[in-house]
N, C-alpha and C positions, 0 to 999 in steps of 0.2 A: 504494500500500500504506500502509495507517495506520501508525503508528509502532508501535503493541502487537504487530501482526502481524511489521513488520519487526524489533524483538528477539527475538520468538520462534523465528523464523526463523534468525537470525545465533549463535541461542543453541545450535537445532539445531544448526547447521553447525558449531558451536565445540564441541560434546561433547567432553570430554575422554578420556572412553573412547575416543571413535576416537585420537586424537593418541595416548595411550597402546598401545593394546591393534591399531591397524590402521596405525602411523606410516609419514606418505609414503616418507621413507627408504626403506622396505621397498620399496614399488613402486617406487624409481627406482633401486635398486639391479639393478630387472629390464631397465633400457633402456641402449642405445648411447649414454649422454650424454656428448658433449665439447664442449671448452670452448668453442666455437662451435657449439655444438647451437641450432634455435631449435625452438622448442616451440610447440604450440598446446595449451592446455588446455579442453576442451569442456566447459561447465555447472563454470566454477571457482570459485564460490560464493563464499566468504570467503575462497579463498584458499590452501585446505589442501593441494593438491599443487603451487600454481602459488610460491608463494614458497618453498618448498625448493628446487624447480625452477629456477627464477631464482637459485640459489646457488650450483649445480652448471655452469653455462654463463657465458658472456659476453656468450652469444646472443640474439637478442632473445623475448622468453616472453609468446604472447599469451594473456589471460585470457576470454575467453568464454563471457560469460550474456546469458542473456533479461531479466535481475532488476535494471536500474538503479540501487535502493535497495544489493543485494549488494554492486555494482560497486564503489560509492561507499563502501562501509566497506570492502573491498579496497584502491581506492587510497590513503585512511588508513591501513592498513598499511602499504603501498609506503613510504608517506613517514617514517613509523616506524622500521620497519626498514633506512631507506636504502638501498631496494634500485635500481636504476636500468634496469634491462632490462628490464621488466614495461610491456606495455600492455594498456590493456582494451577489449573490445568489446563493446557492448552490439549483438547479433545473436541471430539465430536460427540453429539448429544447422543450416536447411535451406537457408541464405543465409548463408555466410559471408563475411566482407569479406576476403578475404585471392586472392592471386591463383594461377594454378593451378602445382602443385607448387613451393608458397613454404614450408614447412617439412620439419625433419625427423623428427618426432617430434609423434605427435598423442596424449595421453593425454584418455581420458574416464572419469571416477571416477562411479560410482553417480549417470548422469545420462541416458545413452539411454535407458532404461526408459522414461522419460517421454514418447518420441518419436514419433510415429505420421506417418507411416509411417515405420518404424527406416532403413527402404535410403532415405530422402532424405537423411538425416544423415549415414551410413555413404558415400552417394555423394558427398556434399561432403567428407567428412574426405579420399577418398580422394583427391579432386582435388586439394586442397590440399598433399596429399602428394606429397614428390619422389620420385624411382623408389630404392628399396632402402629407403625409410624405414622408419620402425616405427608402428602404432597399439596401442597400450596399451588395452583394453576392463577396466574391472573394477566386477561388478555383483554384485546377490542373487539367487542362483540361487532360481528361481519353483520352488517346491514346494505341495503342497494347504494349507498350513497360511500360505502367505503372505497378506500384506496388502499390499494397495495394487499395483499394475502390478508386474510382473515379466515379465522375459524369461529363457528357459531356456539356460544354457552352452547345448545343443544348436543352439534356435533361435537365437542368436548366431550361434555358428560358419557356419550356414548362412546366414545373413544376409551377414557377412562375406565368405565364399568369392562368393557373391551379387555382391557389389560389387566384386570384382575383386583381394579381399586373398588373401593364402597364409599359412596359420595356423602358428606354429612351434612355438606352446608355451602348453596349456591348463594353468593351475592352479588347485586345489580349497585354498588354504589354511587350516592349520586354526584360524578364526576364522568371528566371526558380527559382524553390523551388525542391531541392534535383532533378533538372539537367530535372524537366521538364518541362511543360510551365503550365502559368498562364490564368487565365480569368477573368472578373470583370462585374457583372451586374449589373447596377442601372436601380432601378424599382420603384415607386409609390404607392402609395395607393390611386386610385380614390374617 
């Protein structure tokens, strides 16, 4: 990635409307995190759920993208912020490095969309997941007016159930990500 691309990119990812108006906070106030939580964060970009996350725990918080360049301004972060529980992984969503039900807690923020096929992803989060855990889904519900990939709350959920999750709790918050609405699935692993 050139470097013009790679700031515009990191500059997305840094919007401060989301920080302000969509704060991780909110979503990890919807999870079982304790102080030895470990966490896997799917497509963690700059970093916007996985270092809160890493605040909340003791436990170890793996950051997972495809995006090397991301990574790499992530773990300037890390060393920033002092934070010490944060690893990264530069992987693919359908190849995860992690071994099977090695965490407990799998959050993916506005990043399966992009996944084709969504159940290769959804099948490796599930692996990696220990029995009772939690996966956190939250995306832009596809409606006629969207842009760019979308997947529908609906076809989520069926994806999910798909992959062997048990759905506990959909929510429609009232917010928008580039003006258009959100979804939030939390699901289980029996």
């Amino acid at each position: 990635m050139n470097n013009e691309k790679h700031v515009k990119k990191i500059q997305a990812l840094e919007n401060e409307h989301r920080h302000t108006h969509f704060p991780a906070s909110t979503l990890l106030k919807l999870l079982p995190i304790t102080n030895n939580s470990t966490i896997l964060d799917l497509g963690a970009g700059t970093g916007y759920v996985t270092l809160p996350a890493a605040k909340e725990t003791s436990g170890n918080v793996y950051a997972l993208d495809r995006d090397l360049n991301i990574l790499t301004y992530l773990e300037q972060s890390v060393v920033e912020q002092q934070v010490t529980n944060i690893t990264t992984l530069e992987a693919d969503f359908k190849a995860i490095p992690l071994q099977d039900q090695h965490v407990d807690i799998v959050i993916a923020s506005i990043s399966l969309h992009e996944i084709k096929p969504l159940s290769s992803a959804l099948d490796e989060a599930f692996r990696v997941l220990k029995r009772g855990g939690m996966i956190q889904v939250i995306e832009i519900e596809a409606t006629e007016k969207s842009r760019g990939p979308r997947v529908s709350s609906k076809d989520m959920s069926a994806a999910l159930e798909e992959a062997g999750f048990v759905i506990s709790q959909t929510l429609f918050p009232d917010l928008t990500i580039a003006n258009e609405p959100v979804y939030i699935h939390l699901a289980t692993r029996p």
